[in-house]
C-alpha positions as a Markdown table, in Angstrom:
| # | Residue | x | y | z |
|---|---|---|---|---|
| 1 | Unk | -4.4 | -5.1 | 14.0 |
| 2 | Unk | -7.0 | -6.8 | 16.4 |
| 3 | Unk | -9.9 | -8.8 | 15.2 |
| 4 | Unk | -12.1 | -5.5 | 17.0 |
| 5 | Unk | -11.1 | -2.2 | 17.3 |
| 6 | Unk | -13.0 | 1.4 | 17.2 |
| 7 | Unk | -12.6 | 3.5 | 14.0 |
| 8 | Unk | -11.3 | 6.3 | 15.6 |
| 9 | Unk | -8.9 | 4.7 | 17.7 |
| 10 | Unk | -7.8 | 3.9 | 14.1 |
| 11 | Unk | -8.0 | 7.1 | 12.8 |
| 12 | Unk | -6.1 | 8.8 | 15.6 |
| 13 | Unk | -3.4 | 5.9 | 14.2 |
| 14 | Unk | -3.4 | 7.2 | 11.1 |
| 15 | Unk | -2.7 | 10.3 | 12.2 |
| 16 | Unk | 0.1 | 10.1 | 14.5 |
| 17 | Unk | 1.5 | 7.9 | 11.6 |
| 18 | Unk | 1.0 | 10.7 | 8.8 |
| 19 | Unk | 3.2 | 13.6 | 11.7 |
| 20 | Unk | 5.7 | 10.7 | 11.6 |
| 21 | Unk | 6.2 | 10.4 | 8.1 |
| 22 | Unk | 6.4 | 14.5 | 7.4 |
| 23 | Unk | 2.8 | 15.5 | 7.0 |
| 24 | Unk | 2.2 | 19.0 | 8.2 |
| 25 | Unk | -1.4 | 17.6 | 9.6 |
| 26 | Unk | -3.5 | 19.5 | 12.3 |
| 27 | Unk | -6.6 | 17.9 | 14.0 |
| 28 | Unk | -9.1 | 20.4 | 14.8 |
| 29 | Unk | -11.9 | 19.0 | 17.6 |
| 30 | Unk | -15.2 | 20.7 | 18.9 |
| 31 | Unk | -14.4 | 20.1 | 22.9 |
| 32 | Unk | -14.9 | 16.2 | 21.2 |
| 33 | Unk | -11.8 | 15.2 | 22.2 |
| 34 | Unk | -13.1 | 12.4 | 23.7 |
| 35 | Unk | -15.3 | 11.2 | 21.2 |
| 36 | Unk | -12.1 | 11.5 | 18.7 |
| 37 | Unk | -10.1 | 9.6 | 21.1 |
| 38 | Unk | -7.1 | 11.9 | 20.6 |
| 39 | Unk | -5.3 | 11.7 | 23.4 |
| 40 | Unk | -2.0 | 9.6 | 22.5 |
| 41 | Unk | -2.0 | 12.2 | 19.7 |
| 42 | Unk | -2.2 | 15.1 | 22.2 |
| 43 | Unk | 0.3 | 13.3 | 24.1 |
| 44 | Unk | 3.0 | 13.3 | 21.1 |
| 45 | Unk | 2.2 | 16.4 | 19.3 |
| 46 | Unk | 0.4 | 18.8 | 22.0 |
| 47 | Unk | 1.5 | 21.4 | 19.6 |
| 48 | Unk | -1.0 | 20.1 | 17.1 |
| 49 | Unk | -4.0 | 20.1 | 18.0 |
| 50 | Unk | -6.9 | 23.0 | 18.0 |
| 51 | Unk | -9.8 | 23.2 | 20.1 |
| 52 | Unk | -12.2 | 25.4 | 19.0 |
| 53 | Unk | -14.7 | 24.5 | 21.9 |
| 54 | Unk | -18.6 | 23.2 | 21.5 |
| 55 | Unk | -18.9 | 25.4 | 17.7 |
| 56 | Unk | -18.9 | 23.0 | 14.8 |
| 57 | Unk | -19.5 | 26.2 | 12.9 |
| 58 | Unk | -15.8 | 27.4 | 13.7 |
| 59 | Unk | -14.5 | 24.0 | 13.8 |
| 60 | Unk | -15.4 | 24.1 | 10.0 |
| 61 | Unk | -13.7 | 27.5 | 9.3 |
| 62 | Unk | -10.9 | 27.4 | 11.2 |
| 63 | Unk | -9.8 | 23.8 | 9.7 |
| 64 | Unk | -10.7 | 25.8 | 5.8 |
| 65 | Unk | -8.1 | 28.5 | 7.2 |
| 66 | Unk | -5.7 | 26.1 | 8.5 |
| 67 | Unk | -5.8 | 24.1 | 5.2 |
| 68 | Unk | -5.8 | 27.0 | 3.1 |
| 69 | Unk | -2.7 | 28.2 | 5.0 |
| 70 | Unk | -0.9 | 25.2 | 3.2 |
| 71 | Unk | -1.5 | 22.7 | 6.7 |
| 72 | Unk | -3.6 | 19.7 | 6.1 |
| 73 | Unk | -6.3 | 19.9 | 8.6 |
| 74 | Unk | -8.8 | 17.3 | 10.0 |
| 75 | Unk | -12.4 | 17.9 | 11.6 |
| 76 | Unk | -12.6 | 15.2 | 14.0 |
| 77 | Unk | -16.3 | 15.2 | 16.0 |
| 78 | Unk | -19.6 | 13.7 | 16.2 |
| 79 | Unk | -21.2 | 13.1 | 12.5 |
| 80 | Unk | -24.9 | 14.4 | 13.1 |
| 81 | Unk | -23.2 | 17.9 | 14.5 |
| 82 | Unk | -20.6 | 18.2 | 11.8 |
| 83 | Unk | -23.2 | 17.7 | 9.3 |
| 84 | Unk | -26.3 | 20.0 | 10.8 |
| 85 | Unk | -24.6 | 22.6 | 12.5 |
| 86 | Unk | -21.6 | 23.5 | 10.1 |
| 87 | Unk | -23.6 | 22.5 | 7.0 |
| 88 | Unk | -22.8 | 26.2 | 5.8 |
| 89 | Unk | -19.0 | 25.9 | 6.2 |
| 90 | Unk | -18.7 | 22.8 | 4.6 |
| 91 | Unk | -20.7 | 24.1 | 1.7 |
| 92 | Unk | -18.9 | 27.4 | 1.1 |
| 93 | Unk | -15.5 | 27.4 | 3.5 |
| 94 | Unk | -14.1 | 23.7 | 2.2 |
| 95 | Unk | -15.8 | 22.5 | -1.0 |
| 96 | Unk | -16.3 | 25.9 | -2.6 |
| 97 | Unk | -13.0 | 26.9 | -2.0 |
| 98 | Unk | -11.8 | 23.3 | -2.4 |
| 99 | Unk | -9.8 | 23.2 | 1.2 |
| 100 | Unk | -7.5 | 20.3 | 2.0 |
| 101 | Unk | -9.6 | 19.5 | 4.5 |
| 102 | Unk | -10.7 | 15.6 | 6.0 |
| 103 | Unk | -13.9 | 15.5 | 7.7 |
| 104 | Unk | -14.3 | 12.5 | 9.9 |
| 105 | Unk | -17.8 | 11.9 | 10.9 |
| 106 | Unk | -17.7 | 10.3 | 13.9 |
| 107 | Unk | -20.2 | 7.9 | 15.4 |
| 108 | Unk | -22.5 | 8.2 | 12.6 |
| 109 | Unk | -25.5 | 6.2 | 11.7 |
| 110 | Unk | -27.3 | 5.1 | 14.8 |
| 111 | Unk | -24.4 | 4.6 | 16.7 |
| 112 | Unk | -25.6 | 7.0 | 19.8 |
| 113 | Unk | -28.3 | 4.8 | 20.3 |
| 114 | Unk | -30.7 | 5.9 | 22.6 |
| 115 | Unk | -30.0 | 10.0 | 22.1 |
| 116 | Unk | -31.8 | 9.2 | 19.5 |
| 117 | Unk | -32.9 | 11.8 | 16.7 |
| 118 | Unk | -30.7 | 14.9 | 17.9 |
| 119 | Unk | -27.5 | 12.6 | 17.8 |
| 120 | Unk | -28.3 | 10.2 | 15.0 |
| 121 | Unk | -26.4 | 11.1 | 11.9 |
| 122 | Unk | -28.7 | 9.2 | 9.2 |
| 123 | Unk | -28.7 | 11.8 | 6.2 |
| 124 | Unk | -24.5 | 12.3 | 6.4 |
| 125 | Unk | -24.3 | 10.7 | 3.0 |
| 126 | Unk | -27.0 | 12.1 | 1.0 |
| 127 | Unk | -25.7 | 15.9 | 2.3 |
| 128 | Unk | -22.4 | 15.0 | 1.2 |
| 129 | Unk | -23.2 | 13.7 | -1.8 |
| 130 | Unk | -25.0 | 17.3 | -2.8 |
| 131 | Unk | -22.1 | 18.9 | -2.7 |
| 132 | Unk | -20.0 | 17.7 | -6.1 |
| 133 | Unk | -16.6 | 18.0 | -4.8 |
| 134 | Unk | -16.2 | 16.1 | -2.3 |
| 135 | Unk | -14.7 | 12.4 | -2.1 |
| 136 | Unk | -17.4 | 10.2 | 0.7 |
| 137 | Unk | -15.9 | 7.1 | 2.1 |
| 138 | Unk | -17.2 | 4.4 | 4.6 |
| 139 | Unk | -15.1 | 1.6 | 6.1 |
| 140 | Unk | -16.6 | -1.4 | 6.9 |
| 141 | Unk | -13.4 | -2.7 | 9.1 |
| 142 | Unk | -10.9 | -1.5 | 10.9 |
| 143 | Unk | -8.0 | -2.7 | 8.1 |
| 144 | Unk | -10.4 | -1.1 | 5.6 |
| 145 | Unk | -10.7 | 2.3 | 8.0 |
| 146 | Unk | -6.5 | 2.8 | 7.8 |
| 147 | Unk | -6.0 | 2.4 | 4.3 |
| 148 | Unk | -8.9 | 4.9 | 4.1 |
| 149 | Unk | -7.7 | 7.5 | 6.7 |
| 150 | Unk | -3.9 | 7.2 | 5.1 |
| 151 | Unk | -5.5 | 7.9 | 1.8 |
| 152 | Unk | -7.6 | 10.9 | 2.7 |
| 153 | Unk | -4.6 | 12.5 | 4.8 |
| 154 | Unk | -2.4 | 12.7 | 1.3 |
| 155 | Unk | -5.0 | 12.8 | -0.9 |
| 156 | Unk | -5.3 | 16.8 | -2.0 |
| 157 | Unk | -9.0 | 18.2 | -2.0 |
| 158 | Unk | -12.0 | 17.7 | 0.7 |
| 159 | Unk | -13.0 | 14.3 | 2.3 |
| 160 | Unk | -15.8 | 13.2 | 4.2 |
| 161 | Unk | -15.2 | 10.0 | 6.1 |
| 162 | Unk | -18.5 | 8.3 | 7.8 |
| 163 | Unk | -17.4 | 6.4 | 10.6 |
| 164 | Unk | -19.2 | 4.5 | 13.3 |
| 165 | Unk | -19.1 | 4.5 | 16.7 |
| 166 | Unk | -18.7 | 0.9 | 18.2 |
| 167 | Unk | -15.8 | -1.5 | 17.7 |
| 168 | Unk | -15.9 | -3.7 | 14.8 |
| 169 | Unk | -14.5 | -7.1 | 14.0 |
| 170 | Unk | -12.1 | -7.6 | 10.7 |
| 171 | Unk | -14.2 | -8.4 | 7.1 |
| 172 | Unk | -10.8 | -8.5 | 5.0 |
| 173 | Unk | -7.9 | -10.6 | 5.0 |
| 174 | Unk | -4.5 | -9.1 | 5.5 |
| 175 | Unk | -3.7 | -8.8 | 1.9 |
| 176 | Unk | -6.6 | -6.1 | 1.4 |
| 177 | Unk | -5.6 | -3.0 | -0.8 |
| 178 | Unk | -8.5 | 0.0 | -0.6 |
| 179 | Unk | -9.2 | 1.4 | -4.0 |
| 180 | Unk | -10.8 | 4.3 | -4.4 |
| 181 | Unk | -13.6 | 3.8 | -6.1 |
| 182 | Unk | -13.3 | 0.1 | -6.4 |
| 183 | Unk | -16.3 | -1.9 | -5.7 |
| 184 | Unk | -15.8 | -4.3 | -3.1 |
| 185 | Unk | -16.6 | -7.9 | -3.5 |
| 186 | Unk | -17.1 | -9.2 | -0.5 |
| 187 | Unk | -18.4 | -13.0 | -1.4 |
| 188 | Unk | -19.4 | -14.2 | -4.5 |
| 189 | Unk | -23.1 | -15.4 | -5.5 |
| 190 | Unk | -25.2 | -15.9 | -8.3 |
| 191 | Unk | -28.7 | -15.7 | -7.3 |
| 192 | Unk | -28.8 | -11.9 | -6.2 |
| 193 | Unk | -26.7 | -9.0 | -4.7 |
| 194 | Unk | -26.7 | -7.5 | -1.7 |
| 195 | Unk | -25.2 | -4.0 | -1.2 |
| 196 | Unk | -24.2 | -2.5 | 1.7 |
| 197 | Unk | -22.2 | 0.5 | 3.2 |
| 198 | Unk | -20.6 | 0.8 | 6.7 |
| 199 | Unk | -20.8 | -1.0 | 9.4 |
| 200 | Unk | -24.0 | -2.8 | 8.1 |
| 201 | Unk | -21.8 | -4.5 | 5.6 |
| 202 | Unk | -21.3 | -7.0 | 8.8 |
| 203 | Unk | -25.2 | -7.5 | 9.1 |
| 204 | Unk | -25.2 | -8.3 | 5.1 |
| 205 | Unk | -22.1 | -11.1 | 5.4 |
| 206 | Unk | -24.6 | -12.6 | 8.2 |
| 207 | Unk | -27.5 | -12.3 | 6.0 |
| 208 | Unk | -25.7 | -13.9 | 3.1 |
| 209 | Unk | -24.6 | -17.0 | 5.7 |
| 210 | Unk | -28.8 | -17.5 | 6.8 |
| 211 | Unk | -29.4 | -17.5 | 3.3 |
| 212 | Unk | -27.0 | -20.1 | 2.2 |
| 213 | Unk | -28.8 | -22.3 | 4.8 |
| 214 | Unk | -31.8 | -21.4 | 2.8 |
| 215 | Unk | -30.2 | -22.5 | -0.8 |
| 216 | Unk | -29.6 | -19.1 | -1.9 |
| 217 | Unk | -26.7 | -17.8 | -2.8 |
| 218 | Unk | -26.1 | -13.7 | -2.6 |
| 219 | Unk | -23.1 | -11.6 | -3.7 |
| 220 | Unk | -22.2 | -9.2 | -0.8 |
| 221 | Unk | -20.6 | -5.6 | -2.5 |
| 222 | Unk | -19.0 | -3.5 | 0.2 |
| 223 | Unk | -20.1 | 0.4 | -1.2 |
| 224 | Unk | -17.4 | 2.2 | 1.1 |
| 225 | Unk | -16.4 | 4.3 | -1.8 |
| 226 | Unk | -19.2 | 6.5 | -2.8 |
| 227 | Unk | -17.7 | 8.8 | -4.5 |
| 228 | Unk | -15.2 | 8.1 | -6.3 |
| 229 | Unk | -16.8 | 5.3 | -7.7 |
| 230 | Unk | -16.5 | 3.2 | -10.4 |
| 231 | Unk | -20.2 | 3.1 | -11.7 |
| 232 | Unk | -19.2 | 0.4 | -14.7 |
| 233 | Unk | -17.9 | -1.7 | -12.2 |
| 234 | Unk | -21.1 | -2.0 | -10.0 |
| 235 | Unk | -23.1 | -2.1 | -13.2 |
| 236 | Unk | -21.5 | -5.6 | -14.4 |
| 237 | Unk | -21.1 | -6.6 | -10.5 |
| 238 | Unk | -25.2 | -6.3 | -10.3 |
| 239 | Unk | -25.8 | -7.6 | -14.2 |
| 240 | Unk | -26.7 | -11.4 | -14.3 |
| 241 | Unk | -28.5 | -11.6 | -11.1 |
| 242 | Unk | -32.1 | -12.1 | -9.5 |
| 243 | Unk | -32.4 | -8.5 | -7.7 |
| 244 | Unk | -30.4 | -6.4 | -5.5 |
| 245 | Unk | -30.8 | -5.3 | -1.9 |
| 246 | Unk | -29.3 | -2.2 | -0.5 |
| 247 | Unk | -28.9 | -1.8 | 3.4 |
| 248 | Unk | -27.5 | 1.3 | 5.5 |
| 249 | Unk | -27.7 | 2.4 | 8.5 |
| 250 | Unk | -29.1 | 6.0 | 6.7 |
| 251 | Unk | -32.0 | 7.1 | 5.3 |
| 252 | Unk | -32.8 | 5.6 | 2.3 |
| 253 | Unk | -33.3 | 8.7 | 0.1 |
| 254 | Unk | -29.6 | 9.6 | -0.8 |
| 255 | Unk | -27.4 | 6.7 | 0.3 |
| 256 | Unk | -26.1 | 3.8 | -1.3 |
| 257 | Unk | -29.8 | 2.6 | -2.1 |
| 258 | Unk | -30.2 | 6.1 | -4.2 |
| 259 | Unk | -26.8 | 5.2 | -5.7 |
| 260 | Unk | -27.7 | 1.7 | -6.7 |
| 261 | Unk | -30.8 | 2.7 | -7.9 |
| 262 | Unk | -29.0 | 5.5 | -10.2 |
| 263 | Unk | -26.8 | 3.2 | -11.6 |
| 264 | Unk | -29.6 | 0.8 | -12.3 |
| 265 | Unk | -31.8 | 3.5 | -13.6 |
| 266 | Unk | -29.4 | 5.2 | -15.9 |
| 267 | Unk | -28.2 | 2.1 | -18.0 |
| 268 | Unk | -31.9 | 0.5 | -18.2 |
| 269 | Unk | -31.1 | -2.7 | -15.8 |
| 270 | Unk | -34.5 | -3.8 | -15.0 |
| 271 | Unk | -34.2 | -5.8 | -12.2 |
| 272 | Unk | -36.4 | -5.8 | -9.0 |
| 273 | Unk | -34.6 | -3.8 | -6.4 |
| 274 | Unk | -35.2 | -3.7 | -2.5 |
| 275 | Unk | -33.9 | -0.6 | -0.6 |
| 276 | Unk | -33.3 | -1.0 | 3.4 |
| 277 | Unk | -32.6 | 1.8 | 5.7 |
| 278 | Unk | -34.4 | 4.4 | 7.5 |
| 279 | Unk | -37.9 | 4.8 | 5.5 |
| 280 | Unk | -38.5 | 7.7 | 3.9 |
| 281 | Unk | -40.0 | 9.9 | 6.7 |
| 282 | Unk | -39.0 | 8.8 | 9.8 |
| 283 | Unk | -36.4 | 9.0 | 12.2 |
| 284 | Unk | -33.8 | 6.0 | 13.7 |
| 285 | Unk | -35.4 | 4.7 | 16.4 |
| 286 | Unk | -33.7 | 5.5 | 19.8 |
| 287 | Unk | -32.7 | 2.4 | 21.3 |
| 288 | Unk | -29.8 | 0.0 | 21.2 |
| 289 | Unk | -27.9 | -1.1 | 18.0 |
| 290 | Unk | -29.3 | -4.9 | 17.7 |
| 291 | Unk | -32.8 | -3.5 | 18.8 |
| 292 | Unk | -32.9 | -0.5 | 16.6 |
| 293 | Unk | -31.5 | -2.7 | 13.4 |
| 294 | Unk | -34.0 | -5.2 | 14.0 |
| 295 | Unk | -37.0 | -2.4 | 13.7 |
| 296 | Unk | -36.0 | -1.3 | 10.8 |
| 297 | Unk | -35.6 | -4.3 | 8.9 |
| 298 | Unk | -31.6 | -3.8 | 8.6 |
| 299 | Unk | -30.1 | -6.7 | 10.8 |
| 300 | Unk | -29.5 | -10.0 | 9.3 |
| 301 | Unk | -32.4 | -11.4 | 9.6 |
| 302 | Unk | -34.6 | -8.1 | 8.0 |
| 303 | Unk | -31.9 | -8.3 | 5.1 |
| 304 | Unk | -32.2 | -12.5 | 4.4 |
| 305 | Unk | -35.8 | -11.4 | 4.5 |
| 306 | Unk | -36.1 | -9.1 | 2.4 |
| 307 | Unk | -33.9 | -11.2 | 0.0 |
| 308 | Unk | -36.0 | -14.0 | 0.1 |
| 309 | Unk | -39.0 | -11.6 | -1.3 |
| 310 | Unk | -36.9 | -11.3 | -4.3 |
| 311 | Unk | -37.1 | -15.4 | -5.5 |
């Protein structure tokens, strides 16, 4: 795998491996089949794939039918309309009825840039988590974004998988096994934590590299497994330190900020606690990614900042 490579190009990877091996798999795309970068899959298995045309709302139901059929059927399209505009049939069609069904959200965060608003997918996680059935994964790097997208395809029950939209390097060595659940250690420190989810998970490694010029040393914890997820795990990964500081590109009501703060909340950790994202009430600023980050205090240097108001 190269050092940079788009998530879906990834996922379409997985897929063509899953046919190979025996799974009875069927992509279903909403005239996104560029977005999904399907075509070498189209190419090998034309039979495959369904169409259902700009209607997320159909895309939802006919991938429930598919996978209630006995197929095992995968939403491939942009995150912000797979989340809005089907909302319903995810609700009632594939977690109510507990469809195999994989939902990759494509391009999500603010990886649309400057469509701003009607294409920015920054509440995907929070909706997802409101409906209890449903296992909620975000890779951080390609390697990371297989092992996820092979799990999802043979794991039994709904998944949502939040993916973004630009290429990103590796964060893992070669030897990386995705746990579900697992809470991933990215680099060891002592002073505090920083928690991150996505593609911002690259923005917190930097972070953690400006503050080691500054003397302080921060733990970096990868959160691509929402749900499952070990809760005891991140407990004792947060215990012992001077404060955490959660970062996503996503609102910060609902995300991995809300999750931290659960955790922190429900077994009485008092420790100070910094969430970064999208504040509450306002939208992702339409833009480019470096630009956008920086206003909202989620690049590098907004995260090493907001960790240094934690000494």
């Amino acid at each position: 795998m190269s050092d940079a490579e788009h998530f879906a190009t990834v996922m379409v990877e997985a897929f063509m491996a899953a046919v190979d091996g025996g799974l009875d798999l069927v992509p279903v795309v909403s005239d996104s089949t560029s977005t999904a970068k399907i075509s070498p899959f189209v190419k090998r298995f034309p039979e495959r794939l369904v169409n259902v045309g700009i209607a997320e709302q159909s895309l939802v139901g006919v991938a429930a039918g598919l996978a209630l059929g006995g197929k095992v059927a995968a939403t491939c399209n942009a995150a912000p309309f797979l989340i809005s505009r089907a909302n319903e049939q995810i609700k009632v069609d594939v977690c109510y009825n507990q469809a195999n069904v994989k939902m990759f959200g494509l391009n999500a965060g603010a990886s649309y840039g400057p469509l701003a608003s009607t294409h920015h997918s920054i509440d995907d996680i929070s909706v997802m988590r409101g409906f209890g059935n449903v296992q909620i994964f975000a890779p951080a790097d390609p390697l990371e974004c297989r092992q996820i997208a092979d799990y999802a395809l043979h794991h039994v029950g709904p998944v949502y998988i939040r993916l973004d939209g630009k290429p990103l390097p590796a964060l893992h060595a070669d030897d990386y096994q995705f746990v579900p659940g697992q809470v991933d250690v990215l680099r060891r420190g002592a002073d505090l934590s920083i928690v991150a989810l996505g593609s911002v998970v690259h923005e917190a490694v930097a972070a953690a590299d400006l503050l080691a010029e500054q003397g302080i040393e921060a733990q970096v914890l990868n959160l691509s497994s929402i749900r499952p997820l070990n809760r005891a795990a991140l407990l004792e990964a947060l215990s012992g330190k001077g404060g955490v500081v959660t970062v996503e590109e996503h609102n910060i009501n609902g995300g991995v900020g809300s999750v931290v703060a659960e955790v922190m909340a429900e077994a009485g950790l008092g420790m100070a606690l910094i969430r970064l994202g999208i504040a509450d009430g306002e939208y992702a600023a339409a833009g480019g990614r470096e630009e956008t980050r920086a206003l909202h205090g989620i690049d590098a240097a907004g995260i090493a900042a907001a960790a240094v108001r934690l000494r």
